[in-house]
C-alpha positions as CSV (number, residue, x, y, z in Angstrom):
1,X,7.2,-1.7,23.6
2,X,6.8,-2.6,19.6
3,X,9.8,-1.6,18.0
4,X,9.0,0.7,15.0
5,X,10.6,-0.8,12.1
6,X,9.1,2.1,9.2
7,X,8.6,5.5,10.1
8,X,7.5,8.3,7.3
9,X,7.3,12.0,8.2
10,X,6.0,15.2,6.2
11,X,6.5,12.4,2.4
12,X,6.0,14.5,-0.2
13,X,6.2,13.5,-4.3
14,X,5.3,16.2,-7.1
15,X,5.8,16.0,-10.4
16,X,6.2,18.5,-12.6
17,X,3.6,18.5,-15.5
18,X,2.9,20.7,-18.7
19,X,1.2,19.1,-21.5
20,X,2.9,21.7,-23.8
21,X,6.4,21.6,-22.7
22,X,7.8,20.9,-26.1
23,X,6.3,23.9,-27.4
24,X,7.1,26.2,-24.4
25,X,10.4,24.6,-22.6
26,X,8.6,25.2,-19.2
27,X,7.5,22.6,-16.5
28,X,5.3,24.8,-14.7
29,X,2.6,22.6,-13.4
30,X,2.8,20.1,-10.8
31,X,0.7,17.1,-10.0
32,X,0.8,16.5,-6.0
33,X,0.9,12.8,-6.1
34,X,2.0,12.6,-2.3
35,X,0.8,15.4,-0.4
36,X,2.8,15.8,3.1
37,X,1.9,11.9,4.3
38,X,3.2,10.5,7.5
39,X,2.8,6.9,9.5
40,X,4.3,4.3,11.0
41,X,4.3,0.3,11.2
42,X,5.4,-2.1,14.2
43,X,7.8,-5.3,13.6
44,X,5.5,-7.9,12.7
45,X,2.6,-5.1,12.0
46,X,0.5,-4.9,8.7
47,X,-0.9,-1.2,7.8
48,X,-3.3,-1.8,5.1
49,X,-3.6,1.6,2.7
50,X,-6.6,1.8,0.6
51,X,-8.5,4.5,-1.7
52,X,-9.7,4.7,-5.1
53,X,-7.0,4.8,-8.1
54,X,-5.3,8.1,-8.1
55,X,-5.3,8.4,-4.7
56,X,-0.9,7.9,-4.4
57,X,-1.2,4.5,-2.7
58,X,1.2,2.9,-5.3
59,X,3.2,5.9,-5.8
60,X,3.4,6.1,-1.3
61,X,4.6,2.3,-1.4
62,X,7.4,3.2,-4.1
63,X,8.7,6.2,-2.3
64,X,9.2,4.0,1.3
65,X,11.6,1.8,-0.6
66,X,13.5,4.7,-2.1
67,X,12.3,3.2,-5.7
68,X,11.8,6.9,-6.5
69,X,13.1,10.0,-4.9
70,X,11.1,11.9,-2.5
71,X,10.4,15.4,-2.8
72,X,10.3,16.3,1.0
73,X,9.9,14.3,3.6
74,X,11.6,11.4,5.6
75,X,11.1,7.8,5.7
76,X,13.0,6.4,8.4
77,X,14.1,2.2,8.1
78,X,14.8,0.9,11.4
79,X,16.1,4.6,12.2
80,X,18.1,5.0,9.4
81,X,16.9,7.9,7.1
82,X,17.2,6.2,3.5
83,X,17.8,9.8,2.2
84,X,20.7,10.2,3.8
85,X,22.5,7.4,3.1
86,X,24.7,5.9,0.5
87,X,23.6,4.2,-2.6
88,X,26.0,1.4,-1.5
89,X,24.6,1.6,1.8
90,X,21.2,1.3,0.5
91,X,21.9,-1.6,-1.2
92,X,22.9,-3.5,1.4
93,X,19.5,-2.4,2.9
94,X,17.8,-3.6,0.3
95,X,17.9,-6.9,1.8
96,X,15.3,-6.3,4.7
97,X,13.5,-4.1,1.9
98,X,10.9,-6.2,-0.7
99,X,8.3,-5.4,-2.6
100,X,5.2,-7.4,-4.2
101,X,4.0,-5.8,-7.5
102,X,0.5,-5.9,-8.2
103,X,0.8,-7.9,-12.1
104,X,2.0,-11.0,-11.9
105,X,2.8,-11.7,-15.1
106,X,4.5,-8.1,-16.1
107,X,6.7,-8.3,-12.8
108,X,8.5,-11.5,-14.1
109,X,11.0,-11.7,-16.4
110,X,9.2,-13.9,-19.5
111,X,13.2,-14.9,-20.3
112,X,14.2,-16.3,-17.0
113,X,13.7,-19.8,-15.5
114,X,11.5,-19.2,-11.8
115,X,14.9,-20.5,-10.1
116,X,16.2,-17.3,-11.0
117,X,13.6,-15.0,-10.7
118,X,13.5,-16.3,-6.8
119,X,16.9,-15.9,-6.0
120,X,17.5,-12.5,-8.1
121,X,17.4,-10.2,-4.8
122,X,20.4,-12.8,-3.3
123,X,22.1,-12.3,-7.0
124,X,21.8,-8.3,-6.7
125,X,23.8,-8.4,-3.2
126,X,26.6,-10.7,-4.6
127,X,25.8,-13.9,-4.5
128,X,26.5,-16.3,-7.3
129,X,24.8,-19.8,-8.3
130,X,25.5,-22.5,-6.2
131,X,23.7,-26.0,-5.3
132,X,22.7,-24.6,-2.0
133,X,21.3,-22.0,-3.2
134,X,19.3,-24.2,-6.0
135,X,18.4,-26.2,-3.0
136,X,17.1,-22.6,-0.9
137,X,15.2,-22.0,-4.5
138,X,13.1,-25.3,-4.0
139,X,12.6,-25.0,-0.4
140,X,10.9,-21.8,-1.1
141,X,8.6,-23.1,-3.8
142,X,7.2,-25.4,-1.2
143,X,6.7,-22.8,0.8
144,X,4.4,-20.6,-1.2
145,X,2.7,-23.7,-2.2
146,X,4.4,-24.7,-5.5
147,X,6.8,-27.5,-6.7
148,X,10.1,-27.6,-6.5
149,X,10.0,-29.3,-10.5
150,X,8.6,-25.7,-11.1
151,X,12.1,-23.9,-11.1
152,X,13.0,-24.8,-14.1
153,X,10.0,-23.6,-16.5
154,X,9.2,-20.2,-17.2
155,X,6.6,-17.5,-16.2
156,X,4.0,-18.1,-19.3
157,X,4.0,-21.9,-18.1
158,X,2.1,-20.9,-14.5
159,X,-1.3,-19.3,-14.0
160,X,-1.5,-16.2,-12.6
161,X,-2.3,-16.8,-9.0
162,X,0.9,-18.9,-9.4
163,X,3.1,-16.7,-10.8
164,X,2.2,-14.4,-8.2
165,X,3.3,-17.3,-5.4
166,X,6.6,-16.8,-7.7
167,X,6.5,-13.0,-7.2
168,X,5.9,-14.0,-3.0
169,X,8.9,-16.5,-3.4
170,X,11.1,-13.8,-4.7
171,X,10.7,-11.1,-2.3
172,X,10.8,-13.7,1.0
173,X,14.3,-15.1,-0.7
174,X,16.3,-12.4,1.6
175,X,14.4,-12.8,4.5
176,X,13.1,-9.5,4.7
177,X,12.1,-7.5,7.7
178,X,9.4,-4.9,5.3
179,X,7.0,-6.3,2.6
180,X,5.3,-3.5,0.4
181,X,2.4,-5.5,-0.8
182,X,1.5,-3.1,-3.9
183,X,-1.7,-4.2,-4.9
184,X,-0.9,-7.9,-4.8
185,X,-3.8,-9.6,-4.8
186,X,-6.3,-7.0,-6.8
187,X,-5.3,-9.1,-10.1
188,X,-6.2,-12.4,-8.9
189,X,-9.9,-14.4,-9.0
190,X,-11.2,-14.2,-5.3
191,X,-10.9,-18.0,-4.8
192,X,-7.3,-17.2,-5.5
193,X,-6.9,-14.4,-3.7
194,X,-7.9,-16.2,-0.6
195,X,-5.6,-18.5,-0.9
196,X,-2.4,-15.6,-1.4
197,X,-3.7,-13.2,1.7
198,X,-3.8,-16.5,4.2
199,X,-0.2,-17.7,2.4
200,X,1.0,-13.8,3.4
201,X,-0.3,-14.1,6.7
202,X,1.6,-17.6,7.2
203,X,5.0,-16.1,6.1
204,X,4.4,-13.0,8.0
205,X,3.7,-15.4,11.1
206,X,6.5,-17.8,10.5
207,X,9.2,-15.1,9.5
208,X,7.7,-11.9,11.7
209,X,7.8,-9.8,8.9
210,X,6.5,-6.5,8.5
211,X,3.5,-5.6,5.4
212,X,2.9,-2.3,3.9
213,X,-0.6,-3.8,1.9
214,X,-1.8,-1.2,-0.5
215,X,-5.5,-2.1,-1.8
216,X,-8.3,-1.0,-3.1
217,X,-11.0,-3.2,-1.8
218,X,-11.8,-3.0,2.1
219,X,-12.9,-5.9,2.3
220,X,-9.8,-7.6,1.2
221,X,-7.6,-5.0,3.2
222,X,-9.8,-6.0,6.5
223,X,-8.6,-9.7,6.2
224,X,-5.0,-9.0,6.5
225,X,-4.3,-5.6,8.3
226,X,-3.8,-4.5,12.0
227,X,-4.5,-0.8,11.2
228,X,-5.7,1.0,8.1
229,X,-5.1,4.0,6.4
230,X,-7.0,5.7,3.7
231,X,-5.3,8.1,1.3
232,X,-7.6,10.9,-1.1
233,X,-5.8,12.6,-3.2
234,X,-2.2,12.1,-1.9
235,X,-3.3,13.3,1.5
236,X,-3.8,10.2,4.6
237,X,-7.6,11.1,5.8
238,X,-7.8,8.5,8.7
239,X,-5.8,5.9,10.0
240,X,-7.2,4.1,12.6
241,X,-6.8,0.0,14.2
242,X,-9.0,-1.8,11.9
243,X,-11.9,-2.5,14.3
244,X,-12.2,1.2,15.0
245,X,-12.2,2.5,11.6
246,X,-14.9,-0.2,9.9
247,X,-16.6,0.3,12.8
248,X,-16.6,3.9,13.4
249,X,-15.4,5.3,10.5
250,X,-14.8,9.1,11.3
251,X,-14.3,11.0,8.0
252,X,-17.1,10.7,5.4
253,X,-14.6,9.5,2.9
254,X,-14.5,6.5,4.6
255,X,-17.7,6.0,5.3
256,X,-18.4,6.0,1.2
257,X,-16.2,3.4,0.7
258,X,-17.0,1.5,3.3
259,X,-20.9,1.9,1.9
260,X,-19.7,0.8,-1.2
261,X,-18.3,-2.4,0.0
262,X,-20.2,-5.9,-1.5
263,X,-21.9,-7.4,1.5
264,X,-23.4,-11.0,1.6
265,X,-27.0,-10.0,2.3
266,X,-28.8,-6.6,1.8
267,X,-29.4,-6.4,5.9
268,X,-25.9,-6.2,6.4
269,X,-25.7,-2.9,4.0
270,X,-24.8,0.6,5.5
271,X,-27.2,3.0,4.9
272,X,-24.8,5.7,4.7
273,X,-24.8,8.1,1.8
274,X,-22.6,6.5,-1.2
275,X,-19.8,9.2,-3.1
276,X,-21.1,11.2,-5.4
277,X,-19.4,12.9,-8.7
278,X,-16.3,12.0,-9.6
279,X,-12.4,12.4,-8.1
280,X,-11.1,15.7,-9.1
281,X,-7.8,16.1,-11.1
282,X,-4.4,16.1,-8.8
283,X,-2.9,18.6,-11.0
284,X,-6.0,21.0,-9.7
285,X,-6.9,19.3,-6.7
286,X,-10.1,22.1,-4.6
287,X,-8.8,24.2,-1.9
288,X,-9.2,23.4,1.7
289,X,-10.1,19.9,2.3
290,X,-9.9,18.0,-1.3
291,X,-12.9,16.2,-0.4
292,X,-15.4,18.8,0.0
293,X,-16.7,18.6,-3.5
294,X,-18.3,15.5,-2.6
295,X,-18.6,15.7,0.8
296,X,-22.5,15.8,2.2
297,X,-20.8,17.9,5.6
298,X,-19.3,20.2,3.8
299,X,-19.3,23.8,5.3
300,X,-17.6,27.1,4.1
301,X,-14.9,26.1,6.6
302,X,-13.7,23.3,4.6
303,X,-13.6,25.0,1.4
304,X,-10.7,27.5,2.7
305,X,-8.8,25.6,5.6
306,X,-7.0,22.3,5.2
307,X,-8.1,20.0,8.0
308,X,-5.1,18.4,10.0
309,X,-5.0,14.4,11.1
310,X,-6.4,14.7,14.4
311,X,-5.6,12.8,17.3
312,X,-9.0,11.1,18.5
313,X,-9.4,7.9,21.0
314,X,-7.6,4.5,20.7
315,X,-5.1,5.9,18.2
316,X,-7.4,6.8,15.9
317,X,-7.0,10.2,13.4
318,X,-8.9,12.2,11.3
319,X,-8.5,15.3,8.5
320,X,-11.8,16.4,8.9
321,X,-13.4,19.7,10.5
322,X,-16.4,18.0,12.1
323,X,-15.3,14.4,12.7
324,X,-17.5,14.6,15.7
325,X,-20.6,15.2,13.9
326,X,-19.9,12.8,11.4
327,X,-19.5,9.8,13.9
328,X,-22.4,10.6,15.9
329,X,-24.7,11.0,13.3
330,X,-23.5,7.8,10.8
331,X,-26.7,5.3,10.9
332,X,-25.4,2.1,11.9
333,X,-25.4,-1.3,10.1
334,X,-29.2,-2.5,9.3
């Protein structure tokens, strides 16, 4: 059995909002940025987690690495509640914990040499300079695909599908067991991008790490993941193995963004019904399910009752009332 290496439970983040708090003194609204979200990943699993901006993809990825505090909730690493336990602790836990940030160029420090930018997380758990660890520096250039003459210049001197193979370098330096891959390819050319989700794929094969790969383009996300889960609004609405859920999507959410995915010739194109209107405000999100505004299956139901992720076949879940009815009556690919 697959040893789970990340489990979240019931992850909650609001934050407290009041565009006149200077005047009044009060934080009395909240914007519900996570909304009660729960998965899991396998050692040597990728869980792709996609949706439009706003959704709490970024802001889900942050909160797994204990990069800001949780509201409720519990993210388990490798059964230890990070929570729970000590900052020193955590630390020390840091090294199986990485994180790729989505721009290149702002995630680098514009003052430090790429030598050490790469070994920065070895640095942070006590490590000082030394020749081997120059020598670990260059070995890890040539790894992402760069040159070990590279670790002396500085971040403005590299492109930025480079400085990104920097930002790769840095967080495979401690030999992580967890990658949260915020974003990381969404800045880059697609030529380039290419190249950095087969690089991630090598790494994750050679060093049987872990990804957390948070996206916004499905197609991208479909390259790299085992299973994929789509967030609206802070809430998960499926999560399904990656077969099933591009192939049967079962929430009309999905099926949208899947519709609105770039295909290679018009008879590959869904004929399913594209979203309509625009995302409503996470500081007011509707009642009920948050997608109903938009949603063509929308019944009275669904404006007053909150759907729960349901358990359907294959491992596959859905937060939506009539999930049946949407997958049986989804035209297929034409």
């Amino acid at each position: 059995m697959t040893e789970t290496i990340l489990a979240v439970q019931g992850l909650k983040k609001h934050f407290p909002v009041n565009p006149n708090a200077w005047l009044t003194g009060r934080l009395n609204r909240v914007l519900r940025a996570v909304d009660d979200v729960s998965f899991d990943i396998a050692a040597g699993e990728t869980l792709g987690l996609v949706g439009e901006s706003g959704s709490g993809k970024s802001t889900t990825g942050r909160l797994v690495l204990r990069l800001i505090e949780p509201t409720s909730g519990a993210v388990k690493f490798q059964g230890e509640d990070l929570a729970r336990v000590e900052q020193e602790h955590l630390r020390r836990m840091r090294r199986n914990m990485q994180i790729i940030f989505q721009d290149p160029q702002a995630s680098l420090n514009p003052r430090h040499r790429v030598e050490d930018i790469i070994l920065e997380p070895l640095y942070a758990q006590g490590e000082r300079p030394s020749a081997r660890l120059t020598n670990y520096a260059g070995d890890l250039l040539d790894k992402v695909g760069l040159r070990r003459i590279h670790a002396q210049r500085f971040p403005h001197e590299f492109s930025g599908g480079q400085r990104q193979r920097i930002g790769i370098a840095r967080a495979i330096a401690p030999r992580p067991k967890f990658i949260v891959c915020d974003e990381a390819v969404s800045a880059l050319d697609v030529s380039v991008q290419a190249q950095v989700i087969n690089l991630l794929q090598d790494l994750q094969e050679e060093l049987g790490m872990s990804y957390l790969f948070i996206g916004h383009d499905l197609a991208v996300v479909r390259h790299i993941a085992d299973r994929v889960a789509v967030m609206y609004l802070g809430r998960i609405v499926e999560l399904a193995p990656k077969s099933d859920l591009y192939n049967r999507p079962h929430h009309p959410y999905t099926q949208a963004l899947l519709a609105a995915v770039p295909v290679s010739h018009p008879r590959m194109r869904r004929t399913r019904s594209r979203l309509h209107g625009e995302t409503p405000s996470p500081l007011d999100p509707p009642a009920g399910c948050h997608f109903h505004p938009r949603c063509p299956f929308a019944q009275d139901v669904c404006r007053s009752e909150t759907p729960p992720l349901r358990q359907f076949a294959s491992g596959h879940q859905a937060a939506c009332h009539f999930a049946e009815t949407v997958v049986s009556v989804a035209p297929p690919l034409v």
